[in-house]
N, C-alpha and C positions, 0 to 999 in steps of 0.2 A: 935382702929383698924377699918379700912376701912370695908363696909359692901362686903357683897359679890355680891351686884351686883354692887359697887362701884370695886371691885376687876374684875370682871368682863368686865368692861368697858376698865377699863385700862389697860385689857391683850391683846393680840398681835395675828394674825394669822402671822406664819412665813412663806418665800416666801416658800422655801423647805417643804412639809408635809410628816417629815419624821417619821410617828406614826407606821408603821412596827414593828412587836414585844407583848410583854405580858406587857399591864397595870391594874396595880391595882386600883380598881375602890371604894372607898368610900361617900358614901350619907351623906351629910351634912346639920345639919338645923342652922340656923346662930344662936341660941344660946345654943349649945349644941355641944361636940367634937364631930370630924368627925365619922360614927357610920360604924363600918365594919359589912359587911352582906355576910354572908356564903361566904369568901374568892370569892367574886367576880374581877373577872377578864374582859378585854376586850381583843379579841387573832387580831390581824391587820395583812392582808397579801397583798399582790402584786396579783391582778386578772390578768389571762391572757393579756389580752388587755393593762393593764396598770395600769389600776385604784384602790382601795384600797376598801377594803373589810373584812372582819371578821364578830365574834359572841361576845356574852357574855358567862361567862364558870362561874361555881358555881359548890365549892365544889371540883377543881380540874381537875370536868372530865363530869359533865353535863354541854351542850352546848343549849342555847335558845337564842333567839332576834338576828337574825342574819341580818348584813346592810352592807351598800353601804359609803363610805368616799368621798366628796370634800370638795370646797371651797364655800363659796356663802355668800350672804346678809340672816340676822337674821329673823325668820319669824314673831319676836315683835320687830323686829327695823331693817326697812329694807336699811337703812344709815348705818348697821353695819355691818361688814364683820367676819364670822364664821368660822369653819371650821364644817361641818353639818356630822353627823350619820346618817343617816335617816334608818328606820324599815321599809320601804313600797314596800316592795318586795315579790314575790309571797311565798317565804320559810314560812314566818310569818302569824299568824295568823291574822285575820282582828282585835283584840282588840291593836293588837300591830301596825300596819302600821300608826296610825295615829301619831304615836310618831317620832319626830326626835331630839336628842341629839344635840345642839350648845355647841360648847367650843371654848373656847381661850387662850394661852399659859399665863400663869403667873408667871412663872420662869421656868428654864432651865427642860428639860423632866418631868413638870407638868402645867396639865390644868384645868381651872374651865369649871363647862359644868352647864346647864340649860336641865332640862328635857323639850321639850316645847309638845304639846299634841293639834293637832287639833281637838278643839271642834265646834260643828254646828255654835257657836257665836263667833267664831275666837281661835287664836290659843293662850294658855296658860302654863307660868310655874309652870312644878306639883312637881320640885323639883330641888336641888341643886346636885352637887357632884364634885369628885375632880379625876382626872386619872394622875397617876405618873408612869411612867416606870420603870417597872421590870429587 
């Protein structure tokens, strides 16, 4: 089995970002099943303006880490084209804004993502995970 950031590599941003909707969010460490954590969700909507937006949801009905959706180059590889979450918005608190989620399509309404986390000596992955549509 390919590793996951060999999975990673080899997933796709699709030209359409049609991520609108309820995903199931799973944290995966590569040798260990995918581990569910308090029925974590990701909720994706249609901002005014256009652009793509949502939160994280746990448990149903508590809402925290809420972001911004496009497209863009990987901020540990920036030859690589993502589709970025980014946390750096005033809603959030400052331990979370340094955070921005990369993923990329790996089969049909499922993504592998990279937790990436700018630290003072650049930016790093502090974890794996996987979002499938609900």
């Amino acid at each position: 089995m390919a590793s996951l950031k060999d999975q990673f590599l080899s997933g796709s941003v699709p030209q359409n970002l049609d991520l609108m909707g309820e995903w199931a969010v799973h944290l995966v460490a590569e040798y260990l099943p995918p581990i569910r954590f308090f029925m974590h969700k990701k909720v994706v909507q249609r901002e005014t303006g256009g652009g793509l937006a949502g939160h994280n949801q746990f448990l149903g009905a508590i809402k925290a880490g809420h972001f911004k959706v496009d497209r863009g180059p990987s901020s540990g590889n920036p030859e690589l084209e993502v589709v970025r979450i980014s946390y750096d918005i005033p809603k959030n608190p400052g331990l979370f804004r340094p955070l921005t989620d990369e993923v990329r399509m790996i089969a049909d309404d499922k993504y592998l993502g990279q937790g990436m986390y700018k630290f003072p000596s650049g930016p790093r992955n502090v974890f794996w995970f996987t979002m499938t549509r609900l």
